[in-house]
N, C-alpha and C positions, 0 to 999 in steps of 0.2 A: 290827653293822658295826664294823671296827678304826679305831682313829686314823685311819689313813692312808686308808681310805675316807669316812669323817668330814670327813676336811682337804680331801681333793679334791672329793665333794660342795660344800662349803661353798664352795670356790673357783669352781666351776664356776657357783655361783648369781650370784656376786658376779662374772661377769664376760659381756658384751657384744661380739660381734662374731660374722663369717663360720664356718658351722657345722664348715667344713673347720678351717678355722685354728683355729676352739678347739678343736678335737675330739684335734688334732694336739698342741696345745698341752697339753690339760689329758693327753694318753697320755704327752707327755715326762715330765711334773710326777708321777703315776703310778709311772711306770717308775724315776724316781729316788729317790724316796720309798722304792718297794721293792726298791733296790740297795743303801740304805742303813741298811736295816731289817735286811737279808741279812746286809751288814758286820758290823752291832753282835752280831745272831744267830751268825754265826762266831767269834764273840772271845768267847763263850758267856754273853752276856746273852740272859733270859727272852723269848719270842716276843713277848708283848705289851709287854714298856718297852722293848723294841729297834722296836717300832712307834710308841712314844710320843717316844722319843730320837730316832726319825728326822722327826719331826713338829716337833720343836723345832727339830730343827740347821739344816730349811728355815725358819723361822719361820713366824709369825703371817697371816694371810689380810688383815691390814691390811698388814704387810712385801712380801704376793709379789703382793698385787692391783693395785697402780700399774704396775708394769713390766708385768706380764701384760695389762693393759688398754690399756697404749701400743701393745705389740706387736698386739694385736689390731684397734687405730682405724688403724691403717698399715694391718692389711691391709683393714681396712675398705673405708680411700679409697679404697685401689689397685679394689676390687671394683665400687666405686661410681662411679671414674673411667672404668672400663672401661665400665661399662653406659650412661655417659654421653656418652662416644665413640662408641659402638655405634648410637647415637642418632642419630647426624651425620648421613648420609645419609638416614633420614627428614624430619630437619627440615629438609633441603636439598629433598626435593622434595617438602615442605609450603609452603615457601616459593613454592619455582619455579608449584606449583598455586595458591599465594593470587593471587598478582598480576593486580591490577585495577583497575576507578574508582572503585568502592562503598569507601567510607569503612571500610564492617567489615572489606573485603579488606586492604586498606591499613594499617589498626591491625594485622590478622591478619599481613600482611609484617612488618612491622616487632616484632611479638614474637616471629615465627619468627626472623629473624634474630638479635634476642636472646638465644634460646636454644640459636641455630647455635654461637655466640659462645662463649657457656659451656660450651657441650659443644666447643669446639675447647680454651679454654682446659685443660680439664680432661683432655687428652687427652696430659697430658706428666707426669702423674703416675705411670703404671705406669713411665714409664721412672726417674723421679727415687727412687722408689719400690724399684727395682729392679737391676741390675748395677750403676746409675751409684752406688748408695746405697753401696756398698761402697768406694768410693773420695772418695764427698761425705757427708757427716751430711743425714739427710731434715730438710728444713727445718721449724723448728719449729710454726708455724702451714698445716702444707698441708693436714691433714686438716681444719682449721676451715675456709680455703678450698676446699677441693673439697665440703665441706657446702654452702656458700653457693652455690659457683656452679651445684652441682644444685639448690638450694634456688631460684635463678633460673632456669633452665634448664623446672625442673616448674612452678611458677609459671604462665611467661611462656605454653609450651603448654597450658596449663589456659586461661588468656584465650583464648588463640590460639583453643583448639576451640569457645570460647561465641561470638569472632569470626565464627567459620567456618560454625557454625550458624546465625546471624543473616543472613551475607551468603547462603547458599544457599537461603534461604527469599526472598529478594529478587528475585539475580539469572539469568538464563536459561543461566547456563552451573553451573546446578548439583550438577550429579552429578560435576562437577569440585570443583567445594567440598565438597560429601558426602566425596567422596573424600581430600582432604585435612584435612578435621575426625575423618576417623575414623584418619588417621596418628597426627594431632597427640594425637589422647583415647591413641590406643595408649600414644605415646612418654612422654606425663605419666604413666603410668600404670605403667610400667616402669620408669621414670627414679623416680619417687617414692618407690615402696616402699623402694627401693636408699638415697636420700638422708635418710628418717627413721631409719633403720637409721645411717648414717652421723654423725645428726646427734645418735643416742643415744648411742654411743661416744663421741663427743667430750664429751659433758653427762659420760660416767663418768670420762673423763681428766682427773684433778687436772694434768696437766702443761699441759692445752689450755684457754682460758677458755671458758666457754660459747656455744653456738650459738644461743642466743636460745631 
């Protein structure tokens, strides 16, 4: 392998996030590598230290992996926000299905709505994330908060469906509770995977303090 395959391997390990957005990322990083390997190669240095010389003039995998990893936790959020909006409408009529006298139903309302919550909260991040970002700086801690609120959001549904399975073993309107414990397993289950992923990129961002 040349330097420049070497560099980009090596960056590509050391970095965390959406498979699009690195992929996109690590082909810029790539591309400019070998535009500038080309330059030094025209100006009639040797193929191989005009691939080392352009390895340097990017610097170090410790210089270009902060910024590359911030870039990547933004797109993280943005990805994690969206799956956690996506959500809304399940846990809306996870909700509307819990409601009852049974105490498990009732616990089960009340962590739907929880999680109704945090997935509305979370649902203003593609935008701040997005056009608006171009005009406002993405505020510093959103991708720590949009960890968390999915990090509530999957949680609160993960109670919810052990709620929901306790109340439909109880009460006579069960296949309506079936029906909404198996929203609720869905929604934690989708929302999840999205928000540990989310909550890695932030543990990799020196700019963000840890997600717990």
């Amino acid at each position: 392998m040349s330097p420049i395959d070497d560099h980009v391997a090596a960056l590509t390990a050391a970095l965390r996030g959406p498979e699009r957005a690195k992929s996109r990322l690590i082909e810029e990083m790539h591309d400019g590598l070998l535009d500038t390997a080309a330059a030094y190669a025209d100006a009639g240095v040797d193929e191989g230290e005009a691939a080392r010389l352009a390895v340097r003039d990017f610097g170090t995998i410790q210089d270009l992996a902060p910024a590359c990893q911030h870039e990547l936790t933004i797109a993280q959020a943005r990805h994690t926000a969206r799956t956690i909006t996506l959500t809304a409408p399940f846990l809306l009529a996870c909700w509307y299905l819990a409601r009852g006298d049974l105490l498990w139903q009732q616990l089960a309302t009340h962590l739907t709505l929880i999680a109704t919550v945090a997935a509305l909260l979370a649902a203003a991040t593609p935008a701040v994330t997005g056009t608006l970002a171009r005009r406002l700086p993405t505020p510093h801690r959103l991708p720590l908060a949009v960890a968390w609120a999915g990090t509530t959001a999957s949680a609160a549904m993960a109670v919810a469906t052990l709620s929901l399975a306790v109340a439909a073993a109880l009460a006579t309107n069960w296949l309506l509770l079936t029906a909404a414990g198996a929203l609720a397993a869905a929604s934690h289950a989708v929302v999840a995977t999205s928000v540990r992923a989310c909550r890695r990129c932030v543990g990799l961002n020196p700019a963000q303090p840890a997600a717990g």
